[in-house]
N, C-alpha and C positions, 0 to 999 in steps of 0.2 A: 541513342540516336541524336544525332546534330541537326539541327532546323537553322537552317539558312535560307538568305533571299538573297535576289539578284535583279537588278534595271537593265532593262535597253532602251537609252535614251537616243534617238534617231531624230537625225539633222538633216539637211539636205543631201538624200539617197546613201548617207554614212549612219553606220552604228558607232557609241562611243565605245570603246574597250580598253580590261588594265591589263599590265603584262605583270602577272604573278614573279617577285625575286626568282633567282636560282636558288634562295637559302631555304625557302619557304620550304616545311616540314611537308605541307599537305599542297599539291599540285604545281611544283616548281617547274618556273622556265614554261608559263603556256600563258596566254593572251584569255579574257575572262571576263564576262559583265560584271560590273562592278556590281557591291555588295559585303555580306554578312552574317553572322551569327543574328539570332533572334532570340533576345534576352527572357529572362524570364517574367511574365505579367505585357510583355508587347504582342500584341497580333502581329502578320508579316507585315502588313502594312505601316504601321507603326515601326518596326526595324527597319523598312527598306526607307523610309523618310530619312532616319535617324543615320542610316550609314551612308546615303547619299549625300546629307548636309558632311557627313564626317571624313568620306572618302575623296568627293569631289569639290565640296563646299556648295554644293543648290539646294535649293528649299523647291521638294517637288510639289507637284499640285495634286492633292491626294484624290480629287474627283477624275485625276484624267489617265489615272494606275487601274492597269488591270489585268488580271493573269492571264498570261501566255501560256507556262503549261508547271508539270511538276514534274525532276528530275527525280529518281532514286539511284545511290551508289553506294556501295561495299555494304556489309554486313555486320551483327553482334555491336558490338562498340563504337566502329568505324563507321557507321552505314549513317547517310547524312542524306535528308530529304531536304533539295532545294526548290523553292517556290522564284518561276521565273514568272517576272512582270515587266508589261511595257510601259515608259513612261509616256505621257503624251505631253504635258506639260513641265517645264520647273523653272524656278528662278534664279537668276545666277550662270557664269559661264565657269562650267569645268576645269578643275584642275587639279593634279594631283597634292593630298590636301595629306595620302597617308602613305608615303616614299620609303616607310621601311617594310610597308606591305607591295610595294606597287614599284618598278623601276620606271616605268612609263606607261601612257594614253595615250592612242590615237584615235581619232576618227578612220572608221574603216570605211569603204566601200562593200555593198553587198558580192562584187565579183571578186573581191580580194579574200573574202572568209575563205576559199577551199585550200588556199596556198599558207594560211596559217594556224601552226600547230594551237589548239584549241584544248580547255581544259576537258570540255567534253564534247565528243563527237554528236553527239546530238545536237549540242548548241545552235550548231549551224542550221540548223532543219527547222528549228524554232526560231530563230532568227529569221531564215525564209521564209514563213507562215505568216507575220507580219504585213499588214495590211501595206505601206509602204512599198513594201519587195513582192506581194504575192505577183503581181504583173509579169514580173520577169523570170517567172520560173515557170518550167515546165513540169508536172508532175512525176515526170524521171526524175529528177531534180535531186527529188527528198525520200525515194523510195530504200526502205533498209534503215531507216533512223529509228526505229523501237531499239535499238540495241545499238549501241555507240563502239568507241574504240576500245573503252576502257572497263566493259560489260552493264555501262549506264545503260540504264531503263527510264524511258520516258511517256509522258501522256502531254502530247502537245497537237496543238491545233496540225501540222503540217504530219505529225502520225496518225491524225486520225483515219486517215484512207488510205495506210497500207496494214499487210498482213504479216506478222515480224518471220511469221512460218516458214512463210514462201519469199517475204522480201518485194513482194510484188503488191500489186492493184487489188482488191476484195474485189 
């Protein structure tokens, strides 16, 4: 199993995101919170530091991280548990720092997430659940997000109050 993390660093009513190369072996051609593998002897939080100063070049501010939810996907070998965290603070302005992983960054807007293919479908529903965005959503919103496009499974604040069974409200 692969242990990886991921930041959403949110700026004024934008999330930051990297667009995965077309060459990329593992989820090419999809837009992605930046992030990482989590080496061996780091906690996530200790990799998510670590691939933030490496991906974006910020120095985050470790007391203001703290997890959004946990994605799981594929199985046997393949199967990679990612730990999503929000950032609240960091130092330094973004930029793409690792261009043979990443072809681009933008700042998104929260209304702009459903029109962009996403590594995983759940993302967005986690990304909603953000203190930030919860405002603007209505609980249709995010209903149907236990179960993504790509058969991800998640446990995030914005699934905790649906029912993956029915898709609907508990």
């Amino acid at each position: 199993m692969h242990v990886v993390v991921t930041g959403a660093l949110v700026e004024d009513g934008a999330i930051l995101l990297v667009h995965r190369r077309p060459t990329k072996r593992a989820y090419p051609d999809v837009w992605d919170l930046p992030g990482g593998q989590v080496e061996a002897g780091e906690s996530e939080l200790q990799a998510l530091a670590r691939e933030m100063h490496e991906e974006l070049g910020v120095h985050i501010v470790a007391e203001s991280a703290s997890r959004l939810g946990v994605m799981h996907d594929g199985s046997g070998d393949d199967a990679v548990h990612v730990g999503v965290w929000q950032i609240g603070d960091w130092v330094g302005s973004p930029t793409n720092r690792a261009p043979e992983e990443h072809d681009d960054i933008a700042w998104v807007g929260i209304s702009e997430l459903g029109g962009l293919p996403l590594v995983h479908g759940v993302l967005a529903a986690m990304v909603h659940s953000l203190p930030e965005f919860e405002h603007a959503l209505r609980h249709s919103d995010i209903t149907g997000c236990i179960q993504g496009d790509r058969g991800t499974t998640a446990d995030c604040r914005a699934c905790a109050g649906t029912d993956s069974s029915s898709g609907g409200a508990r």
